[in-house]
Short mmCIF file of the C-alpha atoms (twelve columns), coordinates in Angstrom:
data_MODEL
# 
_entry.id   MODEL 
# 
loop_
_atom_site.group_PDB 
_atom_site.id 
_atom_site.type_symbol 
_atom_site.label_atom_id 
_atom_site.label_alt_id 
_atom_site.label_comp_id 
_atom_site.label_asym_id 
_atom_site.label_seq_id 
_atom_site.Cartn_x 
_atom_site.Cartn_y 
_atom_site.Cartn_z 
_atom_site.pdbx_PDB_model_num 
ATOM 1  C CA . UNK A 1  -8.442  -12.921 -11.783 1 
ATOM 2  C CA . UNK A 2  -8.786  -9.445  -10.943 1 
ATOM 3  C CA . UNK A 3  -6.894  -7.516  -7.989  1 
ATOM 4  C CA . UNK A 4  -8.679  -4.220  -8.418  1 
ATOM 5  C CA . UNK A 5  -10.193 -4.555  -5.429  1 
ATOM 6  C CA . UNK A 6  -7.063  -4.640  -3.674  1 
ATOM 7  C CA . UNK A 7  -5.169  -2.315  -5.286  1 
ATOM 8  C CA . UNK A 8  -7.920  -0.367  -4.335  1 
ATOM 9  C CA . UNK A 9  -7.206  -0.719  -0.935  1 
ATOM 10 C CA . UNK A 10 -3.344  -0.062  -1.206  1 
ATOM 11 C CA . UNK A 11 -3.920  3.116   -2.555  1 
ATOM 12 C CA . UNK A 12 -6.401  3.708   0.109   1 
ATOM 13 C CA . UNK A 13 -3.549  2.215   2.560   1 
ATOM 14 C CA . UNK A 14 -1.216  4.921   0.888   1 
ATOM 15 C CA . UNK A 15 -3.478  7.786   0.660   1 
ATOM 16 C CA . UNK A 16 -4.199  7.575   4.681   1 
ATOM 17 C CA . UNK A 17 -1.110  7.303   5.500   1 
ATOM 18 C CA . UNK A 18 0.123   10.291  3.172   1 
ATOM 19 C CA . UNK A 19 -2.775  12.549  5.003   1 
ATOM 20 C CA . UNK A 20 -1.260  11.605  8.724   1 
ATOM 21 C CA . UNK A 21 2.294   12.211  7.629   1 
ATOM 22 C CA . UNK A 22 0.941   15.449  6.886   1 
ATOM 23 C CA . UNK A 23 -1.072  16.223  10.063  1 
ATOM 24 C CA . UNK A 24 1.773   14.601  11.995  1 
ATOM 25 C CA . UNK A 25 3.964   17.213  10.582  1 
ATOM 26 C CA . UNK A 26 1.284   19.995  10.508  1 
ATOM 27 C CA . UNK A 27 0.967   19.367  14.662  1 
ATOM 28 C CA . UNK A 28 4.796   20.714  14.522  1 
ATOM 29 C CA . UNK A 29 3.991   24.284  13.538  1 
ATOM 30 C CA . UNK A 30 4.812   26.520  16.048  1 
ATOM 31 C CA . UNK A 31 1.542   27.139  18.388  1 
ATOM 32 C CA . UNK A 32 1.030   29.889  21.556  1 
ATOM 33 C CA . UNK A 33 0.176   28.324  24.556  1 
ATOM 34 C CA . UNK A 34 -0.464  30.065  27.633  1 
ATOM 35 C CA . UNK A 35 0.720   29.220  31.591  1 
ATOM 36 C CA . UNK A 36 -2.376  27.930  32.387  1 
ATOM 37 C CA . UNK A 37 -2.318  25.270  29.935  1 
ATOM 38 C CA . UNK A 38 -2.569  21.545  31.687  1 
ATOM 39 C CA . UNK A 39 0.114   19.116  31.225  1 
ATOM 40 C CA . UNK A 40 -2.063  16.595  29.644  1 
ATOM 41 C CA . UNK A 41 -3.362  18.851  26.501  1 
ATOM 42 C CA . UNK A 42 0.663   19.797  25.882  1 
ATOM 43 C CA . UNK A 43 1.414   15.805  26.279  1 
ATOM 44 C CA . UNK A 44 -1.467  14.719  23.903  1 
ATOM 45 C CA . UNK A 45 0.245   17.556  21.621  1 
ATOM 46 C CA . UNK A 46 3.370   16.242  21.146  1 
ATOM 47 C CA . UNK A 47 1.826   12.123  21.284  1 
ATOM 48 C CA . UNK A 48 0.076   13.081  18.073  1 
ATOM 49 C CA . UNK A 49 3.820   15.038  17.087  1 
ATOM 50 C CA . UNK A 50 4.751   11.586  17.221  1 
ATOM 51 C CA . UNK A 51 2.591   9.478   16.142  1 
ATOM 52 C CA . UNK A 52 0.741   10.703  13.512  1 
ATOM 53 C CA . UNK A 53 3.595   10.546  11.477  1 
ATOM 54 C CA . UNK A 54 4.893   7.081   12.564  1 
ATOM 55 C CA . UNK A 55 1.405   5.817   12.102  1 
ATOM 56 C CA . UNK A 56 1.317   7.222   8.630   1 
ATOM 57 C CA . UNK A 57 4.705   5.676   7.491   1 
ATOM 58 C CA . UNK A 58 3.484   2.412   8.200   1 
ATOM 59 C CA . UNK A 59 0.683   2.681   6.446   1 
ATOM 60 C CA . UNK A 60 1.832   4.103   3.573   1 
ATOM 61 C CA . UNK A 61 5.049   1.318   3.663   1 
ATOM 62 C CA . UNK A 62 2.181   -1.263  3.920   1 
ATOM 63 C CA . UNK A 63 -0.009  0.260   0.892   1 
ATOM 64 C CA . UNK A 64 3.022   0.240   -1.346  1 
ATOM 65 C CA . UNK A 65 4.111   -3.184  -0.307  1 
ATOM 66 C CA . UNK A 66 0.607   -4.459  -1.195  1 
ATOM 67 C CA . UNK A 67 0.471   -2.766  -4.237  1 
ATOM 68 C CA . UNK A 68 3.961   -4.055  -5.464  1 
ATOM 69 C CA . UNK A 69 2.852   -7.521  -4.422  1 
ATOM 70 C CA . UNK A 70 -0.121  -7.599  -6.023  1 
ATOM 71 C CA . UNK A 71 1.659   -6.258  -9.206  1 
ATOM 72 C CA . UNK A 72 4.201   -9.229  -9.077  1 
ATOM 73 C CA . UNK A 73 1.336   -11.897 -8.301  1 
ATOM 74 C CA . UNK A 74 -0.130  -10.421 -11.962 1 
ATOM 75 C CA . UNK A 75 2.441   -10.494 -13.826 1 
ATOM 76 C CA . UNK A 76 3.333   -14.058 -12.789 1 
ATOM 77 C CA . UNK A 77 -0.493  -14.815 -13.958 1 
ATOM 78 C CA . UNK A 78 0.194   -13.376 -17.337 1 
ATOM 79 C CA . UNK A 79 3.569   -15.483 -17.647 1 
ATOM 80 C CA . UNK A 80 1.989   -18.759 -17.138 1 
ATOM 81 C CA . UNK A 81 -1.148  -18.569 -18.970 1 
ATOM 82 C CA . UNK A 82 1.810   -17.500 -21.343 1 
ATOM 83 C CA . UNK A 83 3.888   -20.752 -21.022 1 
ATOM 84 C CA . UNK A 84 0.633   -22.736 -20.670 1 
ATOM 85 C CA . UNK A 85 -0.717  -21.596 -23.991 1 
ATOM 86 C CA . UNK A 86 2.788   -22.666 -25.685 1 
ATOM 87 C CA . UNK A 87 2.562   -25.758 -24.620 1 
ATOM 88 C CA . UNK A 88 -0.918  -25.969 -25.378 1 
ATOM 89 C CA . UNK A 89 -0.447  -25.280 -29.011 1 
ATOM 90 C CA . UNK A 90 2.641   -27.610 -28.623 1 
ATOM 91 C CA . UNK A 91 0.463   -30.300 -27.836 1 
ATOM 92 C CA . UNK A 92 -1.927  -29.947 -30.386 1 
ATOM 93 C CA . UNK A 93 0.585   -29.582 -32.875 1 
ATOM 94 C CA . UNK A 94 1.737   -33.132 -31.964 1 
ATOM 95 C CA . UNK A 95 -1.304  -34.989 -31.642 1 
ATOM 96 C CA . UNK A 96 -2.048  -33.942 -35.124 1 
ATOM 97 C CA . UNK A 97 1.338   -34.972 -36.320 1 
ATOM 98 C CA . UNK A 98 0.382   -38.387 -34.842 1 
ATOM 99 C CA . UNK A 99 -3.185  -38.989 -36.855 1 
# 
């Protein structure tokens, strides 16, 4: 079964979130406003301060959490087609010893 699909996404998930860490952060460079400047433009300024950078930890805690679970739910594949070919061959090898 293949996951690429998802991990697709995850690194989408990550990538986003990278990108509004960094606008978050950018929005805290040091900017000239004048007097006349409305209250609502300077609170929508420091909103995206905020959030931007909030927003983008989550996503990029949910992209990695994805990834690593998808990682895990493949390697658990691998070990039981593993432990089901053993005892494949194990049963084999005693139905012949039967005949």
């Amino acid at each position: 079964m293949s996951y690429s699909i998802t991990k697709r996404i995850s690194y989408i998930l990550i990538l986003i979130g990278v990108l509004l860490i960094i606008f978050g952060l950018w929005k805290y460079m040091p900017k000239s406003f004048s007097s006349q400047t409305s209250d609502s433009v300077i609170m929508s300024i420091i909103a995206k301060r905020i959030t931007f950078p909030i927003l983008g930890l989550i996503l990029t805690v949910i992209g990695y959490a994805f990834l690593k679970f998808v990682r895990e739910i493949e390697e658990e594949i691998q070990l039981l087609r593993n432990e089901l070919s053993r005892l494949t061959k194990v049963v084999e090898a005693q139905g012949k010893d039967t005949k």
